[in-house]
C-alpha positions as CSV (number, residue, x, y, z in Angstrom):
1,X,124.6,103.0,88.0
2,X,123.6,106.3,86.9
3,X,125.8,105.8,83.5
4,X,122.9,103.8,82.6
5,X,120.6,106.3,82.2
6,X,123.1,109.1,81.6
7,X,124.6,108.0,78.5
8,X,122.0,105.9,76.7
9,X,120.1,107.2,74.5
10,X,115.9,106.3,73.2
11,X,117.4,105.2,70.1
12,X,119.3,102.5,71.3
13,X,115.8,101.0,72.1
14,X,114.6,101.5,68.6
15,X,117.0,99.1,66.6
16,X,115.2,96.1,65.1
17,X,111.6,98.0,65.7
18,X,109.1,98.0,63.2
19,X,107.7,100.8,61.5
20,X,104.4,102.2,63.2
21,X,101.0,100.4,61.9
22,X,98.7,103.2,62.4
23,X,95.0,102.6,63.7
24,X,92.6,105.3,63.0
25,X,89.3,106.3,64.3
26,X,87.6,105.7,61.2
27,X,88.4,101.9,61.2
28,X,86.1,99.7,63.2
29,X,86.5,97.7,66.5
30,X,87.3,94.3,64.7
31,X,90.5,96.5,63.4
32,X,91.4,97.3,66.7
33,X,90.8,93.9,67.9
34,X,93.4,92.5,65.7
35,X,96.1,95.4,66.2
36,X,95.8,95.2,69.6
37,X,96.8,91.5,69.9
38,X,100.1,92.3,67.9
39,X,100.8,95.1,70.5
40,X,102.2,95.3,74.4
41,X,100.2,96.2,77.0
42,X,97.0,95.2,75.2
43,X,96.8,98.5,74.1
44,X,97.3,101.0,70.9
45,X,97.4,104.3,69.4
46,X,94.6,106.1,68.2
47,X,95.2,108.6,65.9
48,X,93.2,110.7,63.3
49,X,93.6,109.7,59.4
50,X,96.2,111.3,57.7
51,X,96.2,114.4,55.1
52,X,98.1,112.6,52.4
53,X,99.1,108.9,51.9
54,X,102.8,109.9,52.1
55,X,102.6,111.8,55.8
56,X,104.8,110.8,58.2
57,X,103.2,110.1,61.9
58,X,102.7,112.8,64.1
59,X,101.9,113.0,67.5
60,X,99.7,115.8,67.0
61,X,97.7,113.3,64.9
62,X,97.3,110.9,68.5
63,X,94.1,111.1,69.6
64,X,94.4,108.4,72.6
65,X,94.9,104.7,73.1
66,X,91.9,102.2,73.0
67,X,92.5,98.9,74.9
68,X,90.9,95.2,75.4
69,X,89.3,95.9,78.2
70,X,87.6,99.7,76.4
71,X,86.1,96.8,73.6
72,X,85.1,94.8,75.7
73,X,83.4,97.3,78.0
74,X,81.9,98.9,75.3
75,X,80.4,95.7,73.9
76,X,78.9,94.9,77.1
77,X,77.4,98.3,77.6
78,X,75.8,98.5,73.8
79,X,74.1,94.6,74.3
80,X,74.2,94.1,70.5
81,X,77.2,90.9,70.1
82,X,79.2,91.2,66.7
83,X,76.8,94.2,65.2
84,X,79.1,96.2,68.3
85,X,82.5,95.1,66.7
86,X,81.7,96.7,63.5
87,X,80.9,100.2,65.8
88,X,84.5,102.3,64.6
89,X,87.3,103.0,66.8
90,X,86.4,106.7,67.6
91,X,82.8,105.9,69.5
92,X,84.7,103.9,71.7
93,X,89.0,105.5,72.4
94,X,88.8,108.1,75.3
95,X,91.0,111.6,74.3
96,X,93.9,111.6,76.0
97,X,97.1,113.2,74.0
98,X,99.2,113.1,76.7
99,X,99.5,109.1,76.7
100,X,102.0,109.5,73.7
101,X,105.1,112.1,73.4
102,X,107.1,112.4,70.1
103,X,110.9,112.6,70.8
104,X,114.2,112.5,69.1
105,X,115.7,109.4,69.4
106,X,119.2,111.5,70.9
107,X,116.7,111.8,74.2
108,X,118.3,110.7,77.4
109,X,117.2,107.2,78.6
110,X,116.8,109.4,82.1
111,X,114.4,111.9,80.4
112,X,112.4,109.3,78.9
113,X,112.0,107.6,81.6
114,X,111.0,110.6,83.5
115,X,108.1,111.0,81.2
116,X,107.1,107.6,81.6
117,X,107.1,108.3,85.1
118,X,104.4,110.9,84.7
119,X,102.4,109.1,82.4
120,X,103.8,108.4,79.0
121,X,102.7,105.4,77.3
122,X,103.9,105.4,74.1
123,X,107.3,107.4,72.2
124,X,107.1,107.8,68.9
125,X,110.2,108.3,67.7
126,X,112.3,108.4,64.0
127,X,114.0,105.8,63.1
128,X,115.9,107.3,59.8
129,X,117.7,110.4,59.2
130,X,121.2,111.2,60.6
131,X,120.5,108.4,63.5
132,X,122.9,105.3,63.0
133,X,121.4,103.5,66.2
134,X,124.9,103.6,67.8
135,X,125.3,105.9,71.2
136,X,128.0,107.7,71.9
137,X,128.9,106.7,75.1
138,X,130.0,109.0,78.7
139,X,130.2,112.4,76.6
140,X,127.2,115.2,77.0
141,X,127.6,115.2,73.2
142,X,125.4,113.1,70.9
143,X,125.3,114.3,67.3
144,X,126.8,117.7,68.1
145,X,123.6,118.1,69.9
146,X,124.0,119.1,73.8
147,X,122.0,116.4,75.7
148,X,120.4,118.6,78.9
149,X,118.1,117.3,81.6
150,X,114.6,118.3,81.1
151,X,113.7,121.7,83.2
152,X,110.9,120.4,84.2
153,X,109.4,117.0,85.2
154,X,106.1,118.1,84.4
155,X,104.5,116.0,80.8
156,X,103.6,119.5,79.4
157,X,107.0,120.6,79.9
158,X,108.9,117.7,79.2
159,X,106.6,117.4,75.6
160,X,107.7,120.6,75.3
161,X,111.2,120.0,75.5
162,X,111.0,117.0,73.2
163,X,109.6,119.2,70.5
164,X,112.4,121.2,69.6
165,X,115.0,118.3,69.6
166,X,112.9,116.9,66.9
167,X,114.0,118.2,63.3
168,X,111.3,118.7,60.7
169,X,110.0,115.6,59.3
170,X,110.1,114.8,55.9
171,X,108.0,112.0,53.5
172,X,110.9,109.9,53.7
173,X,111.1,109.9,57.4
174,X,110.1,106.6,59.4
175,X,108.8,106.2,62.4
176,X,108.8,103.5,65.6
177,X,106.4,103.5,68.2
178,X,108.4,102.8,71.6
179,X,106.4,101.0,74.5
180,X,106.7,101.1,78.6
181,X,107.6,97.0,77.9
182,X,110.3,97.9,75.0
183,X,112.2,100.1,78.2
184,X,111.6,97.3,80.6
185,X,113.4,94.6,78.0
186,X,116.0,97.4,78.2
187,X,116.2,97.4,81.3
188,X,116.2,94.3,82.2
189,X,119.6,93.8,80.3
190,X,121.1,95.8,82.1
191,X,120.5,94.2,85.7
192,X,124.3,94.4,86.6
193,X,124.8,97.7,86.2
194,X,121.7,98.4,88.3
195,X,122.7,96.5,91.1
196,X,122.2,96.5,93.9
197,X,118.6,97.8,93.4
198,X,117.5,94.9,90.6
199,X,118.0,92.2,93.8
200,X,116.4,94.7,96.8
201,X,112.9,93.4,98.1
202,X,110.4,95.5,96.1
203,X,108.8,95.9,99.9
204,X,112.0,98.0,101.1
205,X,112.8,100.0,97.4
206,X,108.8,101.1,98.0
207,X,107.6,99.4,94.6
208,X,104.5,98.5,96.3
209,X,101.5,100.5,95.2
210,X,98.7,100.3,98.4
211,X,96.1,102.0,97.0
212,X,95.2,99.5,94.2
213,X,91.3,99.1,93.2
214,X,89.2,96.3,93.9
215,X,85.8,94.5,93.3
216,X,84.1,91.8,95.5
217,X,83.6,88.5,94.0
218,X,80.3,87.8,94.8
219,X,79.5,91.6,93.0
220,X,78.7,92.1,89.3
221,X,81.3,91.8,86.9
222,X,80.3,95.0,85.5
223,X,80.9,97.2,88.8
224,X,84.5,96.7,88.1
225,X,84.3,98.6,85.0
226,X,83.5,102.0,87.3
227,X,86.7,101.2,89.6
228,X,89.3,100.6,86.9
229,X,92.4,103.1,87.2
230,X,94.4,104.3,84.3
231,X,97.5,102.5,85.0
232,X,97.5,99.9,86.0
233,X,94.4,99.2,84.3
234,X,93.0,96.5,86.5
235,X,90.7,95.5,89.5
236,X,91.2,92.9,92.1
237,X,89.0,90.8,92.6
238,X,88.8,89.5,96.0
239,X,87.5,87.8,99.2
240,X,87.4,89.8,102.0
241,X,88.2,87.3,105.1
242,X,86.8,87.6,108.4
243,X,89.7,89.6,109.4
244,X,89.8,92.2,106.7
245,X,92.5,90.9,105.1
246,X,91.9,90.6,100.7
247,X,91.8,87.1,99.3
248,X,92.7,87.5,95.6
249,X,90.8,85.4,93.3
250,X,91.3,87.1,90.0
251,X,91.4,90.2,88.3
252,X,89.7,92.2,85.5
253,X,92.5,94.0,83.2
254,X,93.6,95.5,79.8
255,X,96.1,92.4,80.6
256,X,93.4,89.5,81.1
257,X,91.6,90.5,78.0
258,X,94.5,91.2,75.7
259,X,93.3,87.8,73.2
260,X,90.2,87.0,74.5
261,X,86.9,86.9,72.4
262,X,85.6,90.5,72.8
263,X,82.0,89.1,72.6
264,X,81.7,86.6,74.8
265,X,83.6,88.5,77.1
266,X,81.2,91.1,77.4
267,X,78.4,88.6,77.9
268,X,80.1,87.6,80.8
269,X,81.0,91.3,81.7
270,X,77.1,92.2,81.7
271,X,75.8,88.5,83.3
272,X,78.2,86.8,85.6
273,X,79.8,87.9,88.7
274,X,83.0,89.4,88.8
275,X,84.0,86.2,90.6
276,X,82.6,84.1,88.0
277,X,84.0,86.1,85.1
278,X,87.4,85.8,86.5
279,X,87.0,82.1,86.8
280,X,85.8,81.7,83.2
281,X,88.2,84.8,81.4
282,X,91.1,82.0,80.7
283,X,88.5,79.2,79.4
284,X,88.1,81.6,76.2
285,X,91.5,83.0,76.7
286,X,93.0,81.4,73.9
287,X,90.1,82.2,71.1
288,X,91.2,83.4,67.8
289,X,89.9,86.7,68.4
290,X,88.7,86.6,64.1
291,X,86.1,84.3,65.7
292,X,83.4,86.7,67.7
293,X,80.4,84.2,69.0
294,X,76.7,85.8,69.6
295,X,75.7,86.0,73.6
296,X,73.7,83.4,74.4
297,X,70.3,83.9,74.3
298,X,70.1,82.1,77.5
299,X,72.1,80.2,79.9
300,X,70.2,76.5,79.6
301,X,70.6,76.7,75.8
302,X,72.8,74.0,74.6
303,X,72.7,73.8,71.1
304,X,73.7,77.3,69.0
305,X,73.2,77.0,65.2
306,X,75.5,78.0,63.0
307,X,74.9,80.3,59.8
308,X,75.4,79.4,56.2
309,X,78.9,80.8,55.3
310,X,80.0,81.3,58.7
311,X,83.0,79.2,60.6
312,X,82.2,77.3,63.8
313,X,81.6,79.4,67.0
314,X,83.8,79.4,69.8
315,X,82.9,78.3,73.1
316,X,80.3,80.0,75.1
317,X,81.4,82.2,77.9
318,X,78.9,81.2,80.2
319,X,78.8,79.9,84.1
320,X,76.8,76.9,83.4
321,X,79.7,75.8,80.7
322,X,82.7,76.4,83.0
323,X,81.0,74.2,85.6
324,X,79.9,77.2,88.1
325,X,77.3,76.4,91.1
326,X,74.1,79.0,91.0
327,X,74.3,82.0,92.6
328,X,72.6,80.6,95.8
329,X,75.7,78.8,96.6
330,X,78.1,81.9,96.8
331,X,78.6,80.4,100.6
332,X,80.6,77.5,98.7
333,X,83.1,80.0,97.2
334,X,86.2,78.5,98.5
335,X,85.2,75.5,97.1
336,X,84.6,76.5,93.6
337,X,88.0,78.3,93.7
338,X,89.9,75.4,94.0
339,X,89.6,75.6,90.1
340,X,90.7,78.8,89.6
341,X,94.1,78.0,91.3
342,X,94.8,76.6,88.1
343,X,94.7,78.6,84.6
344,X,93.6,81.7,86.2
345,X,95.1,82.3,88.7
346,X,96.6,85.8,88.5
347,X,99.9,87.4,88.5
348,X,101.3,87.3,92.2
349,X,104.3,87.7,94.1
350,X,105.8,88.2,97.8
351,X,106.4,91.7,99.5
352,X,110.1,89.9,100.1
353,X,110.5,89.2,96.1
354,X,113.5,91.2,94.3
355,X,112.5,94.1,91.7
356,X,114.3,91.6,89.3
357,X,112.3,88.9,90.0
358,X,109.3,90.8,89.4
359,X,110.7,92.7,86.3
360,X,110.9,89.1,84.6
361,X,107.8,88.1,86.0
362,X,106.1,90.4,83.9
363,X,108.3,90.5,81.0
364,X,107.5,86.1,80.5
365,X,104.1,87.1,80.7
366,X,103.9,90.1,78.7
367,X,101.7,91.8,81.5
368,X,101.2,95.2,82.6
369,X,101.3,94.4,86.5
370,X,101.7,91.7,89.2
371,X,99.9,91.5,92.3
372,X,101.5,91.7,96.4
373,X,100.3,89.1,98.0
374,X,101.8,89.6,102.1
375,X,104.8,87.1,102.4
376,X,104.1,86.6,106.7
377,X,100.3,85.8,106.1
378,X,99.3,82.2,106.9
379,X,96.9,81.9,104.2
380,X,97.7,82.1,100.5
381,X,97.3,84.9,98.0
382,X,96.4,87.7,100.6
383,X,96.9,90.7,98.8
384,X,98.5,93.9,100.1
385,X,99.2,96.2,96.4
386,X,100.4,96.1,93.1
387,X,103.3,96.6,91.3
388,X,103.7,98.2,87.7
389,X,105.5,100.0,85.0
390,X,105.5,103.2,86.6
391,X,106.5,101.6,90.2
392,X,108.9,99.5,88.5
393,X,110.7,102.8,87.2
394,X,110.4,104.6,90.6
395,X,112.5,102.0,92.0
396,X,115.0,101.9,89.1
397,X,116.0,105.5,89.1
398,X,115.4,106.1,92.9
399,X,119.5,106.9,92.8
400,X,119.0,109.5,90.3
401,X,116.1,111.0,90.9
402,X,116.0,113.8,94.0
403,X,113.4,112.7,96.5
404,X,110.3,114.7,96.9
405,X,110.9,115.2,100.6
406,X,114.7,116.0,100.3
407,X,115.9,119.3,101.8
């Protein structure tokens, strides 16, 4: 199994990539809005303008990585409608270099992964040159370059590592930004010579992450904001049942919000309940994001004009126009969920499902993480954790990899 990550190489994962689209923090939020639904993880790069029209990507350029959910928070929080979509991308993306590592494409899938592991995001990582996209395979030779294990695991150390593999760029030098979902598609063809790991029960490879964040429903949707992790970048929303145990309802995620109407969704981020926002996320789901509605100006108003020059609105993201009771009625929340069993229902599966199983889960739906729910409870969608990207590649490279509490 180990040849897998042994003698593959990060550019094997670059053929057929495009050449990086660069988003500055000069360009405004309606920019951002559109790159980020051509990219994974409802996410992208941030980086600062270049010196010269003909410079090549640098990661010492990167500034950070601005998401759906950072519009759409931001939106919320500034109570303006489309004036905040024309705010520019720097106001908004948090610093954070360390989300994105430049690397030579002759870098060990096992060394990439290992940054991933810590953190990493994003590779960026050159596509032209003296690679031919070939690797040469079970030698410690690729390009009369020695291929050695990073000394340390550490992102600082690793970055550093990656550094001086990487030659000198030149104008003529092009460039692919490499994603946690481009190593999972990798991955993921290459089930056989994982096994027998791809078809363990995520429960006993200890994929399951315990300590994930949540949000009651009957709380407001904008509490969740404050409780969103880094990675993955969601919040349960829940039910807590007599006996402790979580209900899931829902979440709020980078993942949720990756095409939605960054408007309307921060209406319902700063007015409904996080139960009701989860409920109504999916009805505007599908909006063409180049069509931003204004917040209501209130909740009984049917009617919304339309400007001169302006297309049609989309559909107001409200409570009273998904059908919700009032917020008296948050007794009859079982009732009201039978709905949300339909279109937005999150991404679940079983403490007894396979890593593979959940691996493709997530690749079909292009998401960033899929919530346990406990495979012995009696009722449905009792949720125990969450599984991701960086549990995902825990569990894959738990052969290779030393264990922390190994003697």
């Amino acid at each position: 199994m180990a040849a897998v990550f042994f003698h593959h190489v990060v550019g094997d994962l670059t053929v057929g990539k495009p050449e990086v689209a660069e988003l500055h923090d000069t360009d405004t939020l309606d920019d951002a809005a559109r790159a980020i639904a051509a990219s994974p993880e409802g996410a992208v790069p941030v980086w600062r303008p270049r010196a010269a029209p003909d410079d090549p990507p640098s990661g010492a350029r990167f500034i950070g990585m601005i998401s759906a959910l950072d519009i759409a928070a931001f939106v919320a929080s500034a109570g303006v409608g489309d004036r905040s979509m024309r705010a520019v991308v720097g106001e908004v993306v948090q610093p954070n270099p360390a989300l994105l590592r430049e690397i030579d494409p002759g870098t060990r899938l096992i060394d990439a992964l290992e940054l991933m592991r810590h953190g990493v995001k994003r590779f960026l990582v050159r596509k032209s040159g003296s690679w031919k996209g070939i690797t040469k395979r079970f030698s410690v030779l690729y390009n009369g370059k020695w291929l050695k294990n990073m000394e340390s695991t550490s992102p600082s150390a690793a970055s550093s590592s990656s550094t001086q593999l990487s030659p000198r760029s030149g104008s003529a030098e092009k460039f692919c930004c490499l994603s946690r979902e481009d190593v999972l598609r990798f991955l993921i063809g290459c089930l056989g010579a994982l096994a027998p790991i791809p078809l363990t029960q995520i429960s006993s490879l200890g994929a399951i992450n315990p300590q994930y964040s949540y949000v009651e429903a009957s709380a407001p949707a904008m509490e969740a904001i404050q409780k969103i992790p880094q990675d993955p970048c969601a919040v349960a929303v829940v039910e807590t049942m007599p006996d402790g145990t979580r209900s899931i309802l829902g979440d709020i995620s980078t993942y949720k919000l990756w095409k939605c109407d960054y408007v309307s969704a921060a209406w319902a981020l700063a007015n409904l309940s996080a139960g009701q926002f989860v409920i109504g996320a999916d009805e505007n789901g599908s909006t063409p994001i180049s069509v931003f509605p204004e917040p209501p100006i209130s909740p009984s108003s049917p009617v919304e004009e339309i400007s001169p020059g302006r297309s049609p609105r989309a559909k107001k993201f409200s409570s009273r126009s998904i059908g919700f009771l009032n917020n008296t009625q948050m007794s009859a929340w079982r009732t009201r969920s039978m709905y949300h069993r339909g279109r937005s229902t999150p991404l679940m599966c079983k403490t007894t499902s396979t890593l593979a199983a959940v691996m493709a889960q997530m690749l079909s739906h292009r998401a960033t993480h899929v919530w346990v729910t406990d495979a012995e409870s009696e009722e449905d969608g009792v949720v125990v954790g969450v599984v991701g990207y960086t549990e995902i590649f825990n569990a894959a490279t738990r052969s290779t990899c030393p264990s922390p509490t190994a003697s």
